[in-house]
C-alpha positions as CSV (number, residue, x, y, z in Angstrom):
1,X,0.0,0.0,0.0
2,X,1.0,3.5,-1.4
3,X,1.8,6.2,1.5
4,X,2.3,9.5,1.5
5,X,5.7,10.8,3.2
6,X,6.0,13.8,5.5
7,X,7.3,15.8,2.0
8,X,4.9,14.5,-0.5
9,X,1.2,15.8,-1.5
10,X,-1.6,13.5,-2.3
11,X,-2.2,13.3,-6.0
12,X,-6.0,13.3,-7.4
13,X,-6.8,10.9,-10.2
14,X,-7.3,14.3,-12.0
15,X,-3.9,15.6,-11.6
16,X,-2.5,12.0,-12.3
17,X,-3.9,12.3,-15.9
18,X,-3.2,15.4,-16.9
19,X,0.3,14.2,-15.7
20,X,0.0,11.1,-17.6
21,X,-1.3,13.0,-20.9
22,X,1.2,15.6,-21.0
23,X,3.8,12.5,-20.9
24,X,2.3,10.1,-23.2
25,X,-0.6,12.0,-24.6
26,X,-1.1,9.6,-27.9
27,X,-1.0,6.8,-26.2
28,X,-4.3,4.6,-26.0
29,X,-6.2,4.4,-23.0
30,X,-9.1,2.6,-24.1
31,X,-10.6,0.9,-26.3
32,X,-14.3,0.6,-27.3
33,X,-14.9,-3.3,-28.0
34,X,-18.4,-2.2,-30.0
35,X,-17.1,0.6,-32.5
36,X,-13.2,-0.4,-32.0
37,X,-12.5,3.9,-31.2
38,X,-10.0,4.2,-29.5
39,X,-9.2,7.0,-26.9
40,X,-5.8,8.1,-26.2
41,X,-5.1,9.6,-22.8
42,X,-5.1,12.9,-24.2
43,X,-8.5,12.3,-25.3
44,X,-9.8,10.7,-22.0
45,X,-8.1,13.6,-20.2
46,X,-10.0,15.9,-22.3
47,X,-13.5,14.4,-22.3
48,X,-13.1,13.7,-18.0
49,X,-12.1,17.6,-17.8
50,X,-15.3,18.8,-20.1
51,X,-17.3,16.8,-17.9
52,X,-16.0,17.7,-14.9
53,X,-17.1,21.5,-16.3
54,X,-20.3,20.2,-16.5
55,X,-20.9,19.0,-13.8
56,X,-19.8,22.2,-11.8
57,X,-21.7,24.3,-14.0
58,X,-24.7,22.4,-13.2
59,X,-24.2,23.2,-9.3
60,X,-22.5,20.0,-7.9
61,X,-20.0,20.7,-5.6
62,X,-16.9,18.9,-3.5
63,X,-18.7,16.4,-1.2
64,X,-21.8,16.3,-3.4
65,X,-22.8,12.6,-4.2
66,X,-23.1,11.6,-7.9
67,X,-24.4,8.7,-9.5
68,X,-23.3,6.8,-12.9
69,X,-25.6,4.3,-14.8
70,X,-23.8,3.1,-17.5
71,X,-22.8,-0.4,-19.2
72,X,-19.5,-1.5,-19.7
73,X,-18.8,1.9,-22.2
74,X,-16.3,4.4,-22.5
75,X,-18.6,6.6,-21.2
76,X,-18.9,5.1,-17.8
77,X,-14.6,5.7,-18.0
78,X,-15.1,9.4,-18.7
79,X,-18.0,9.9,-16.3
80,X,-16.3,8.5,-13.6
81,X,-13.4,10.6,-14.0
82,X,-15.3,13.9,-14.4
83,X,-16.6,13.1,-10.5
């Protein structure tokens, strides 16, 4: 199990993608088994951060509770990120 040290800050997933797609921004993520698209992290990092948008825009808040129906899609990926 991962710990943080006296020095280090806790990372959010957030900020662990944009680090990941400023590194290896072409590389694929995901890929959609139905249409075969595939998402690079760049593109996962985008989509996560428009929703994310969203989501504030429409009022919810740190602490807020938000649920995701979804099936086994890329959208259940990116709305889980934008949370």
């Amino acid at each position: 199990m991962w710990t943080k040290g006296a020095s280090e800050k806790m990372l959010t997933i957030p900020t662990l993608l944009e680090r990941q797609a400023a590194r290896h921004a072409r590389s694929v993520a995901m890929i959609d088994a139905t249409s075969g698209q595939e998402w690079t992290i760049a593109d996962l990092e985008r989509a996560s951060a428009a929703g994310a948008g969203a989501l504030a825009a429409a009022g919810v808040s740190h602490g807020d509770r938000v649920g995701i129906l979804s099936a086994n899609h890329p959208s259940f990926a990116i709305a889980y990120l934008s949370i």
